[in-house]
N, C-alpha and C positions, 0 to 999 in steps of 0.2 A: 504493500500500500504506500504510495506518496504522502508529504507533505501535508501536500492539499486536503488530500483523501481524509488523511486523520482529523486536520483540523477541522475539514465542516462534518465529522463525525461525532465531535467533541462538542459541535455549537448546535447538532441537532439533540446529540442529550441533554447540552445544559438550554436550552429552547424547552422540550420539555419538562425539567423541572421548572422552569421559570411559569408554562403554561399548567400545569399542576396548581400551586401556590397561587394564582390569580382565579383559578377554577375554587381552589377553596375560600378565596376572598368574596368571589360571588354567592357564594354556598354560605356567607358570614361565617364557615367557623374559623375566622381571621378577621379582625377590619382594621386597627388602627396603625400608622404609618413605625410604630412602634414596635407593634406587635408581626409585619409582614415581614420586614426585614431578615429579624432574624427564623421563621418558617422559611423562607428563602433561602434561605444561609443552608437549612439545614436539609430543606430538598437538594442542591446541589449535593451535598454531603452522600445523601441516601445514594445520589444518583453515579457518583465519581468511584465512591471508597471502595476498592478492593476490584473495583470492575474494567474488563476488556471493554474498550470504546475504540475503534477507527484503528485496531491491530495492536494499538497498545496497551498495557498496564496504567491506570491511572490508582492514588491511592486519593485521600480528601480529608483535611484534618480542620475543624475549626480553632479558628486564632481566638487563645485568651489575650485579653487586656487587662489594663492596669485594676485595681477596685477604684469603684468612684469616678473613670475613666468616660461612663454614658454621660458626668455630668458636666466634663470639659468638650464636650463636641463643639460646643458652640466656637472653641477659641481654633476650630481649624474646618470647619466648617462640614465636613464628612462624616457616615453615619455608618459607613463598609467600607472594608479594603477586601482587594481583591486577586490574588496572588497566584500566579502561573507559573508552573518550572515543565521543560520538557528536557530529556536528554536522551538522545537516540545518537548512534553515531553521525549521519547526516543534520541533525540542528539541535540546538543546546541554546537554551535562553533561562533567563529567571526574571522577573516582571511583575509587576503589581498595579490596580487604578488603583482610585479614590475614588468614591460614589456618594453623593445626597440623595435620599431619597423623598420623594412626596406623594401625593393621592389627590391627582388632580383628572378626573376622569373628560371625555370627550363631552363637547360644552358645558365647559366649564369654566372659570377665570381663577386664577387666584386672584386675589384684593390687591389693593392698592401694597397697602404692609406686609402681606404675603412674597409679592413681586420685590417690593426692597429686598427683606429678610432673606429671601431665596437668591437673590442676586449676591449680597453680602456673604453668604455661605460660599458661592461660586467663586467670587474673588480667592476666599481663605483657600478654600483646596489649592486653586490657580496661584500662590503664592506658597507652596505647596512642591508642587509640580506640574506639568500642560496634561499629566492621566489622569484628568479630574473628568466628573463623569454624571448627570442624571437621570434617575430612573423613574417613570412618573407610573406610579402604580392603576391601575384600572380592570374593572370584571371585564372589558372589551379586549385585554391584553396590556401588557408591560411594553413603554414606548421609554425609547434612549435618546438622549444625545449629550454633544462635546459640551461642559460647564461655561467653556468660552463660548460658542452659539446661542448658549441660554443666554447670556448674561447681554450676547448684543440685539436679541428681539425685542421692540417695543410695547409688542401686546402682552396680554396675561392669559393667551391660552396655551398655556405648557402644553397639553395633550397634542394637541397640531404642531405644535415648534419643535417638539422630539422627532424626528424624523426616522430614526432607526425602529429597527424592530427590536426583539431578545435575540431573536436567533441573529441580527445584521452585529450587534452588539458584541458576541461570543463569537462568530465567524472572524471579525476584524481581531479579537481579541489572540484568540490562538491560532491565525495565522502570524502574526507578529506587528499590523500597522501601528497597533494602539500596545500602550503601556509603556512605563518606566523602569527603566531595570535598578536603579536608586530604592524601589520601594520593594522591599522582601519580605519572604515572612514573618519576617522578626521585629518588623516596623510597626506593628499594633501592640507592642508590648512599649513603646515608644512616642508614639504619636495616639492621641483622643480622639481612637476610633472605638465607635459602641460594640461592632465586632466586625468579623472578618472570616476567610474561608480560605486556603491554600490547595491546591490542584496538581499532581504531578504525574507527569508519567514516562515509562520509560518503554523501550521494545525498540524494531528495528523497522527502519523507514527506506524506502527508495528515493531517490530522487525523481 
């Protein structure tokens, strides 16, 4: 299997745990932007640990943080990090975003103080590093996009301004466009992130 091959094998499992977790948000046994996060985290988890995906081994560990750690988010704006390592003897990376997330479904606006406060979050990650990232939660589906695009739209409807999908999200992610290799797994024990997820996998790739 290719490169390729693996990675958008990688962004159709992690697609559907992403599409899982928004099925149980519709289903309310989830709702608060609090509360999805980390069921998200952990569907990933379900979905990665111990399991063959695209010819590889991947394993899934979630990242502790600091105690107390949910209640400095504010001072860097991010609410997940998000951590990729692959090592196969054709490609070898280790990578991480940052992510805010919100619950702002299709017409919908955030507020006026909504749009500040999420914009200001944006900066923080973006002062940070450019793998800043948001995820706007909805029963219609999880929509992405770059912290820098959010923060240069002038409307308030998140939902239309995310332009990615999950799967466009995770496709870009583990083929290598997107991420920082500065942010590791070990950077939630460091920076006030509420939590986090690490991804790794190993096996052999063709070119």
């Amino acid at each position: 299997m290719t490169f390729e091959e693996a990675a958008r094998a990688a962004a159709k499992a992690a697609n559907a745990a992403v599409t899982r977790t928004m099925n149980d948000f519709a289903g309310h046994h989830v709702y608060d932007e609090d509360d999805i996060s980390p069921y998200l985290l952990g569907a990933l988890r379900t979905t990665f640990d111990d399991a063959q995906i695209g010819g590889l081994t991947w394993r899934a560990t979630i990242l502790r943080h600091r105690r107390g750690v949910a209640n400095e988010e504010g001072k860097m704006g991010a609410d997940m990090l998000i951590h990729i390592a692959m090592d196969t003897p054709t490609q070898k990376y280790s990578k991480g975003v940052l992510v805010q997330a919100k619950k702002v479904g299709p017409q919908m606006e955030l507020t006026n103080d909504g749009k500040i406060k999420l914009n200001g979050q944006c900066r923080k990650m973006l002062d940070r590093t450019p793998a800043a990232f948001v995820f706007d939660y909805a029963v219609e589906g999880m929509r992405c996009d770059a912290a820098l695009k959010v923060i240069g739209e002038t409307g308030r409807d998140l939902y239309q301004q995310c332009s990615w999908t999950s799967y466009r999200f995770f496709w870009e992610l583990f083929r290598c466009p997107v991420g920082d290799e500065r942010i590791t797994s070990a950077a939630v024990e460091d920076l006030p992130v509420s939590g986090g997820i690490s991804l790794k996998a190993r096996g052999q790739l063709t070119r």
